[in-house]
C-alpha positions in Angstrom: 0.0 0.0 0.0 1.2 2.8 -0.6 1.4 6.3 1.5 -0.8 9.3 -0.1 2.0 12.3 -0.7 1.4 15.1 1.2 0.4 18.3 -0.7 2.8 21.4 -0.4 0.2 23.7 1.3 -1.2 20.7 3.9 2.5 20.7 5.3 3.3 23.0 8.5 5.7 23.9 11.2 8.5 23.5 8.3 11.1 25.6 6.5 10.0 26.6 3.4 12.5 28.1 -0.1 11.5 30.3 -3.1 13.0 31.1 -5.5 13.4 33.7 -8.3 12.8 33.1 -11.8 15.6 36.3 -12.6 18.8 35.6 -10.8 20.0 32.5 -8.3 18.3 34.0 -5.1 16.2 32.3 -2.7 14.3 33.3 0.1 14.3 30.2 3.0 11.2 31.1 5.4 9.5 29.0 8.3 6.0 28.9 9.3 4.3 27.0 12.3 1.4 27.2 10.2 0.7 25.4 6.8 3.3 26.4 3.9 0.8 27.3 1.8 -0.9 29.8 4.0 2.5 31.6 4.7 3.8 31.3 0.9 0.2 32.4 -0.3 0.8 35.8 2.2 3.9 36.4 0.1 2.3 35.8 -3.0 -0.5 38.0 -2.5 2.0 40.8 -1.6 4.1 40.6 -4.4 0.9 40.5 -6.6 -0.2 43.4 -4.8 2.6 45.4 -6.4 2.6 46.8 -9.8 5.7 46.0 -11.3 4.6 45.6 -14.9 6.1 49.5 -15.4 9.6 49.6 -14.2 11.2 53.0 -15.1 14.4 54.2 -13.2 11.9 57.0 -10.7 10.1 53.6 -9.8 13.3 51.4 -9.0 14.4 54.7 -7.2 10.9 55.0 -5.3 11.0 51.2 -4.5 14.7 51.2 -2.8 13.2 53.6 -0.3 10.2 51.3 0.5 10.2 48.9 2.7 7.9 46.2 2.8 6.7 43.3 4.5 8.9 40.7 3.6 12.1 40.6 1.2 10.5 38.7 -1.5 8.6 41.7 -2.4 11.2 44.0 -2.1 13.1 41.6 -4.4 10.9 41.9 -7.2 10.1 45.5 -6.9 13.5 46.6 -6.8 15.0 44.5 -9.1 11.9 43.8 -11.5 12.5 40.2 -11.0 9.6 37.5 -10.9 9.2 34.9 -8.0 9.1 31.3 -9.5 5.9 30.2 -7.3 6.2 26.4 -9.4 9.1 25.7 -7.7 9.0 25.9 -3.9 10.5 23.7 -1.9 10.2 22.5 2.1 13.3 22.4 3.1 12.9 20.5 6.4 10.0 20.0 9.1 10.7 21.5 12.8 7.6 21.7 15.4 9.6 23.6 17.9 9.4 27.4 16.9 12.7 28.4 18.8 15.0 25.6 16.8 12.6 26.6 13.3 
């Protein structure tokens, strides 16, 4: 018999890595709650920002903003794009202190 796989989003209290479609950066998270509910807050805050006109006053105006987590300030300042298809959990850890 064998074991049903566990979907991305149904696993929690685990490290979590997303990377960019642009360039070789990653950004390694952790969550006590499911991945896909703290992946899915990154994801609506990156789609939150418009970055579909990237002239050098916007790159300027988006260095001096600072937002919620790097992921977004990745892709706003450097017009990159976040490869959603391809996150990873890197590991599980139920205690927050060690995550």
């Amino acid at each position: 018999m064998e074991k049903d796989k566990v979907q991305f989003e149904e696993v929690s209290e685990g490290i979590y890595q997303i990377p960019c479609k642009n360039c070789d950066k990653v950004d390694v998270g952790e969550t006590g709650r499911n991945q896909g509910v703290g992946v899915g807050e990154h994801k609506k805050e990156v789609e939150v920002k418009d970055t579909s006109r990237f002239t050098r006053q916007s790159k300027r105006s988006a260095e001096e903003q600072q937002n919620k987590s790097a992921i977004t300030d990745h892709t706003t300042r450097e017009n990159h794009l976040i490869d959603w298809d391809q996150v990873k959990v890197l590991g599980h850890e139920s205690d927050r202190k060690t995550r």
